[in-house]
N, C-alpha and C positions, 0 to 999 in steps of 0.2 A: 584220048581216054573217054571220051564223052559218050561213047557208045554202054559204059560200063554202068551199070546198076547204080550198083554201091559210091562212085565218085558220081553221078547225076543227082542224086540224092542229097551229095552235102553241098553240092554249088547250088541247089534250089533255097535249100537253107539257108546259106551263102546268101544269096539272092535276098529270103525275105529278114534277115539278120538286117542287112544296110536298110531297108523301109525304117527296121525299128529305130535303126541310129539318124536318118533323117527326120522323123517323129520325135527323135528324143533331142536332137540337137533344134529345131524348132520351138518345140517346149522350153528348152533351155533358156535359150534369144529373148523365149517374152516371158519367161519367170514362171512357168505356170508347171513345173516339173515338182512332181512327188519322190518321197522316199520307196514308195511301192514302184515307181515308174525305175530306179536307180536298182534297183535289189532287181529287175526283172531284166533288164539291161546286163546286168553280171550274171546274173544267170545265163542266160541266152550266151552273151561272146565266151562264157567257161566250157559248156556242152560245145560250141563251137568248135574251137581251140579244141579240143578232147578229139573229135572227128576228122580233123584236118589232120592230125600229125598221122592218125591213119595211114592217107595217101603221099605222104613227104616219101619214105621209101620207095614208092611205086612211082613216083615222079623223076625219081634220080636214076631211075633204070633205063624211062627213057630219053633224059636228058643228053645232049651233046658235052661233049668232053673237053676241057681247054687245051686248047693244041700247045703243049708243052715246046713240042720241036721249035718255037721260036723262039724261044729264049735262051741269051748267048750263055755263053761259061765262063767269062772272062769277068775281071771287075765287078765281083759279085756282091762285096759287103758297100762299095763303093755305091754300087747304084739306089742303095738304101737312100743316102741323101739327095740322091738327081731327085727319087721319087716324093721327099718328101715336099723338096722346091714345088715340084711340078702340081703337087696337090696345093700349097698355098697360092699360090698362083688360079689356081683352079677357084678355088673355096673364095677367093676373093675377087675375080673379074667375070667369071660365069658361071654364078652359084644354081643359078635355076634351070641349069642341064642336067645339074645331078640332085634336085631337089629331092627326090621320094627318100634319099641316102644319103643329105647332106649333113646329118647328125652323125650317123655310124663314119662318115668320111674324115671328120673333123678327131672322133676317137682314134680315127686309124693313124692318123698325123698323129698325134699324143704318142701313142706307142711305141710307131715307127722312127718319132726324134727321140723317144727315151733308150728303144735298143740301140738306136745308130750311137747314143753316147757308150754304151756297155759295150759293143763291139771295137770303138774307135780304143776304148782303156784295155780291153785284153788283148788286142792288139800292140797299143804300145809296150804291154808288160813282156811279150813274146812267150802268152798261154802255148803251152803244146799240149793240155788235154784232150783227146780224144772227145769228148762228151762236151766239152766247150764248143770246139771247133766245127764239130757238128749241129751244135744246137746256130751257130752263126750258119751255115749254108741253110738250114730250115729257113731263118730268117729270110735270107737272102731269097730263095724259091718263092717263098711268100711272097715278097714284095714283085717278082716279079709277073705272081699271079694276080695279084691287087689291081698292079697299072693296068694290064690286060683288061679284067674284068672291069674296073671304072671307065676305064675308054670307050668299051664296050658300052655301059649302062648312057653316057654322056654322048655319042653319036646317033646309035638305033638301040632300044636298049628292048632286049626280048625276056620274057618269062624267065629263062634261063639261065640269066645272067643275074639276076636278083638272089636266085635260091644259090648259085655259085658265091655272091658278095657275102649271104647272110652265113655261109657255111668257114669263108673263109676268114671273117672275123671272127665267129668264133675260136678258129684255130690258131688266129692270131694272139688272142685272149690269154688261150693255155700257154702260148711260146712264151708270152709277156710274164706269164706266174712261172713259168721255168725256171726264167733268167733273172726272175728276182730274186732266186734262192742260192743262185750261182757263187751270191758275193762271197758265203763263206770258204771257197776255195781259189777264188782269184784276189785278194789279199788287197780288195777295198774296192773291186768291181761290181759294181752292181747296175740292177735298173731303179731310174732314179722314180720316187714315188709321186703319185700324181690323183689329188683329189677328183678331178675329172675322170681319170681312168680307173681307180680303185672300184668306185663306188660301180661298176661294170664289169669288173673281176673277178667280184664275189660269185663262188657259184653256189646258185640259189638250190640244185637241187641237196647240198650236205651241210650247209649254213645256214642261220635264221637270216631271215628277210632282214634287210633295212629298209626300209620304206621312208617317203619323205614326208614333212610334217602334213600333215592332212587340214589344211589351213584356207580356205576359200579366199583368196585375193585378188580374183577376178578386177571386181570393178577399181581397186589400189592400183593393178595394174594398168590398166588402160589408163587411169588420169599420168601415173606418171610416164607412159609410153610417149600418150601425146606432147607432153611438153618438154620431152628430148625430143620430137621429131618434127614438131611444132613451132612458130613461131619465129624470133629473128634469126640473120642471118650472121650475126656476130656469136662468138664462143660464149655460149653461156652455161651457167651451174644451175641445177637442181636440187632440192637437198629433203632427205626422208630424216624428220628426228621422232625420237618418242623414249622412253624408255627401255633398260635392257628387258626382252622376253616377250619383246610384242610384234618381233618378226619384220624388225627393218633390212636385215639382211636377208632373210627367205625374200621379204618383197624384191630386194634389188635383183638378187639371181635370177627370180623369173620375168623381170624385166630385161635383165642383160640377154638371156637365153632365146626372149621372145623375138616370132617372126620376123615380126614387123622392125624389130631394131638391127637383128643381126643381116638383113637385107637391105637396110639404111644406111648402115656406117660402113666406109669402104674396112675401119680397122678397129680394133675393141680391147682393151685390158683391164684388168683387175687386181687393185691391191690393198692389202687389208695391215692399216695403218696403227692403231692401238695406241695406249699411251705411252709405254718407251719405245720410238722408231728410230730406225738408222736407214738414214737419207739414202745412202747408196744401195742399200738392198731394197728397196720401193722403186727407185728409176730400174735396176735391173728385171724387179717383177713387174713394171709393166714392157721394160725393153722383149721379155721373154712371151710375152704375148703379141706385140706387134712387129716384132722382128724377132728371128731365130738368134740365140746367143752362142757365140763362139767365145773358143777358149781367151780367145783378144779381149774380148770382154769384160770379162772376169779381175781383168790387172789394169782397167785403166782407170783413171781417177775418177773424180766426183765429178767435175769441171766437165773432161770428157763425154764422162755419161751423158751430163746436163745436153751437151751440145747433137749427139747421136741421138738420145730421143725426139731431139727438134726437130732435127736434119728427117727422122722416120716419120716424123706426124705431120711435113709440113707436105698442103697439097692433098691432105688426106681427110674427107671428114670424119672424124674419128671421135670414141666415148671413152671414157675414163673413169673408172667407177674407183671410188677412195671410200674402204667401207671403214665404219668405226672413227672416225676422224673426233680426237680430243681438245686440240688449241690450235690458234690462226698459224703456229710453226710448220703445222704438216702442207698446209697450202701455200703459204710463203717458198718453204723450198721448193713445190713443183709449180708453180707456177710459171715461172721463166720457161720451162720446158715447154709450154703446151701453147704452140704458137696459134695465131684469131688468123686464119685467112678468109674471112666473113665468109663460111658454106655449111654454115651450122652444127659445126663441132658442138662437143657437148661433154659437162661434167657431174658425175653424179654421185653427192654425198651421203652416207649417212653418217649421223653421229647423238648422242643420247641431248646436244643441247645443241636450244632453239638458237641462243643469244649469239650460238660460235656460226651456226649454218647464215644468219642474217646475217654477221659478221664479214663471212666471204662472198656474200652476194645482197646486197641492201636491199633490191631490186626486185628478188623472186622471194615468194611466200612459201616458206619450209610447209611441205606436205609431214602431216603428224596422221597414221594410223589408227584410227577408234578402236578402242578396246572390244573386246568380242561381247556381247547380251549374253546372257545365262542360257537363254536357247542355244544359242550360236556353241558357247563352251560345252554344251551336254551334248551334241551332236557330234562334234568333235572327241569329246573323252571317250562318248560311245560306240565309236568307230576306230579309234586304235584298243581298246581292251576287246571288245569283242570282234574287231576283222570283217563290221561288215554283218553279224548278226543282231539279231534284236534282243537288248538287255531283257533279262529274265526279270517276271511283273513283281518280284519281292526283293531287287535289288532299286528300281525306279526310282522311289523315294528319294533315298540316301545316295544314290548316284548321282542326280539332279543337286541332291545340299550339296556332296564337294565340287561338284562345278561351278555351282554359284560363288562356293567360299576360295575360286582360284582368279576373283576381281576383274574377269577378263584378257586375262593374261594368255596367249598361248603356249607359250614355255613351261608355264604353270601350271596348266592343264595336260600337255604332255607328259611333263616329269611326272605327275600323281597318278596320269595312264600308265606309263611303266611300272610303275609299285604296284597299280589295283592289277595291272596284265597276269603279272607274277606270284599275285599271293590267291590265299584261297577265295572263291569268289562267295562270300555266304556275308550275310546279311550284320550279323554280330561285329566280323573284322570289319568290312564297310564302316560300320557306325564308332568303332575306337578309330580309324584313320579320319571320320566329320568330324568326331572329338577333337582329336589332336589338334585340326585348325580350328577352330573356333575362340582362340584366344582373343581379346579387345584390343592386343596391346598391338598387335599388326593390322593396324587398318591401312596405313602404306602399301599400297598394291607391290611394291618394288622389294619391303620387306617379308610382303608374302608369297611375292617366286621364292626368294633367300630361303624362307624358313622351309616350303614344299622340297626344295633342294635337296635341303639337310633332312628331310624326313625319308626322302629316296635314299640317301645313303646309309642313314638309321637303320634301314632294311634291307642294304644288303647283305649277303652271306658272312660272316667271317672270313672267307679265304681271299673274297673279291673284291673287300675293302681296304688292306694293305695295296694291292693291285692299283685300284683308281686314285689313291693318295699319290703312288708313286708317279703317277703323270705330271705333279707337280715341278718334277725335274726337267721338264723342258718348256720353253721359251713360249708365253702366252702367242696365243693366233699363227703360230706356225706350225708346219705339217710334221707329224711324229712319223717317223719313221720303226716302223711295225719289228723291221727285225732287232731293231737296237733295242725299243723296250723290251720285247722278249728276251733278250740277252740280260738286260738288268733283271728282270724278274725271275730268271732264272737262276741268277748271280746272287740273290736275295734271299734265296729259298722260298722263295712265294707260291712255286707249283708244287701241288702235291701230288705226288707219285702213285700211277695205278698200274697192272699190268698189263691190262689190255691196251693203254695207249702210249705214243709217246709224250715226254715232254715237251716238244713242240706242239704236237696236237690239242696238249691239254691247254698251254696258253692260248693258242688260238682262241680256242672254244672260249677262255676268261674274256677273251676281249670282245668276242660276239656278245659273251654275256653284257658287258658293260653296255656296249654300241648299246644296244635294246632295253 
């Protein structure tokens, strides 16, 4: 197509788009990057993005076709799980063939072992709906365009085979929200839910964004990168404390997520401990990360588990993140599991005290997070209420006071960006929500998240405050599952009925409201 006007014109742009991102990522390196430099930077890749999806049609036209004819007919739902082997396999001993895609790769496993369990249960149930059974051979063609097209990208990988992977995740995407709706007519089948995969789900063009906290932890990150991937060669613990709201688990996530770790450690899990934990559900979430769970699983003791997780991490050097950790009981029980073959395995805590982190490692100096400067929090506030524009010059003032009055905190700062996002932005209400914190009595940075908390919930709606009370009913730090409280709050009378939508739709929309 190069011959072509219109597509020569956007790769020249193309062209000088990357100078500016190697100008901006230089700048970046040695700190000398502006706000006008970032605002010019988004501009630029948004006009970008606008002109490319242009040519995406006229690309697919004349794109090569995946030759279907190879793929058998036989053992169809079966080869869901060959492929999902084949991918951890992959993602773990030659991650850097599939590099440009080895993120969307690792979603596509998520998915692919969440359908293999829904297809493996209405299977056993012996479904014979039509609309089921076809939604599992979709599945099943998918996957066996996936392996095609990853083999493809991991041997010679051409142009072609990229815009095939990125079309056919998405397609995977929608099959995955299908079959999560399925449950209500296979009689307790479902796709099982998955914070990794949700938050990728969502489709951004009929939903409000979620965006993630907008939290600068660059240089947090790199001290604790290094001293997981640093230093001896004996198993050692790391530990992030600080108070709740100041983003020891944002830190740990994008330390787990980063490059340079997830290309370190042959193997990786994640489990998020709290003050009431049960011993056995922590070895299985992290069994469920570094080894795939079967039904065998599921039924064997404590003892067992103990001895399978050893049996998985030994030989391997592996990380183990224990987020929220309360007293030396939660390390006590896993410790036996996580055997030292001196090759720099690595453990990584966080929890709100210093005394418990020195506790399980005498030895390493708990990394504690500094609170954010008032610059830092108003940059922050000003970038989730306004998306990226510049606060209006008669809101400054007062915008500035409640950032200063959220002590640092990023939680705190967040929560009072959701309230100022959603209300009206005028200068008056500004000044009754500076009011409202300004009490003496919370000079406690810890009780002025609390109280900002409670002032986000003060202002929600009537309808959407029964709504968020009712999340009470499920079990702190663990995943709610979206169709179930919808059924409770449907069961509650909590939706109000309109005509143009349904009841499902309207709950949905409750919950985006909260999420935001």
């Amino acid at each position: 197509m190069k011959d072509r006007d219109d597509v020569a014109m956007i790769f020249v742009q193309a062209e000088a788009f990357a100078r500016g991102v190697t100008h901006f990522c230089c700048s970046f390196a040695s700190k000398k990057i502006t706000n006008d430099m970032i605002n010019q930077m988004i501009l630029s890749s948004s006009k970008l993005l606008q002109k490319v999806k242009h040519i995406k049609p006229k690309l697919k036209e004349i794109a090569y076709q995946i030759p279907l004819s190879n793929f058998p007919e036989t053992y169809k739902w079966g080869f869901i799980d060959f492929l999902v082997r084949n991918i951890q396999d992959l993602l773990k001993h030659d991650p850097d063939s599939i590099a440009p895609v080895k993120t969307h790769i690792e979603e596509i496993q998520l998915h692919l072992e969440s359908l293999s369990c829904f297809l493996l249960k209405i299977s056993e149930l012996d479904i014979q709906q039509p609309k089921v059974k076809d939604l599992g051979n979709h599945i099943a063609e998918l996957a066996y365009k996936l392996e095609y097209v990853i083999d493809s990208i991991e041997i010679d990988a051409h142009w072609q085979h990229f815009f095939w992977f990125y079309d056919l995740l998405e397609e995977l995407r929608l099959v995955a929200k299908q079959a999560s709706l399925i449950h209500v007519f296979t009689k307790g089948a479902k796709v099982q839910n998955s914070t990794d995969i949700s938050q990728n789900m969502v489709s951004r063009g009929t939903r409000p964004e979620i965006d993630e906290i907008l939290v600068d932890l660059c240089d947090e990150e790199e001290i604790i990168v290094n001293r997981l991937i640093r230093g001896s060669t004996k198993r050692d613990v790391a530990s992030i404390v600080g108070m709740p709201g100041m983003g020891k688990t944002t830190l740990a996530r994008k330390v787990y997520n980063s490059p340079n770790v997830t290309h370190y450690f042959h193997c990786r899990a994640w489990c998020t401990v709290s003050q009431e934990y049960d011993k056995r559900e922590i070895l299985l979430e992290i069994l469920r990360d570094v080894h795939r769970l079967s039904a065998e699983n599921h039924h064997m003791s404590e003892e067992d588990l103990e001895s399978k997780l050893r049996q998985c991490l030994l030989r391997n050097r592996y990380l183990i993140v224990m987020d929220d950790v309360w007293d030396i009981g939660a390390w006590s029980d896993l410790t036996h599991s996580l055997p030292d073959d001196y090759n720099k395995s690595r453990i990584l805590v966080t929890s709100r005290r210093r005394d418990l982190a020195l506790e399980i490692e005498p030895n390493s100096d708990p990394h504690s997070i500094p609170p954010f400067t008032v610059a830092e929090s108003w940059i922050l506030l000003e970038q989730k209420v306004f998306q990226g524009d510049a606060c209006p010059e008669e809101l400054l003032l007062v915008g500035k006071e409640i950032a200063q009055k959220c002590k640092g905190l990023p939680l705190s700062v967040v929560a009072i960006s959701g309230l100022l996002k959603r209300t009206e932005k005028r200068k008056d209400w500004w000044k009754k929500i500076a009011e409202s914190l300004s009490s003496e009595i919370f000079k406690d940075p810890e009780a002025r998240c609390l109280e900002i908390l409670e002032l986000s919930y003060r202002h929600l709606p009537g309808n959407l405050k029964a709504s968020f009370l009712y999340l009470g009913v499920f079990l702190e730090d663990k995943d709610i599952p979206i169709h179930k409280l919808v059924e409770f709050w449907l069961a509650e009378g909590f939706i109000q009925v309109t005509e143009s939508k349904s009841l499902e739709d309207i709950a949905e929309n409750y919950l985006m409201d909260l999420i935001n």
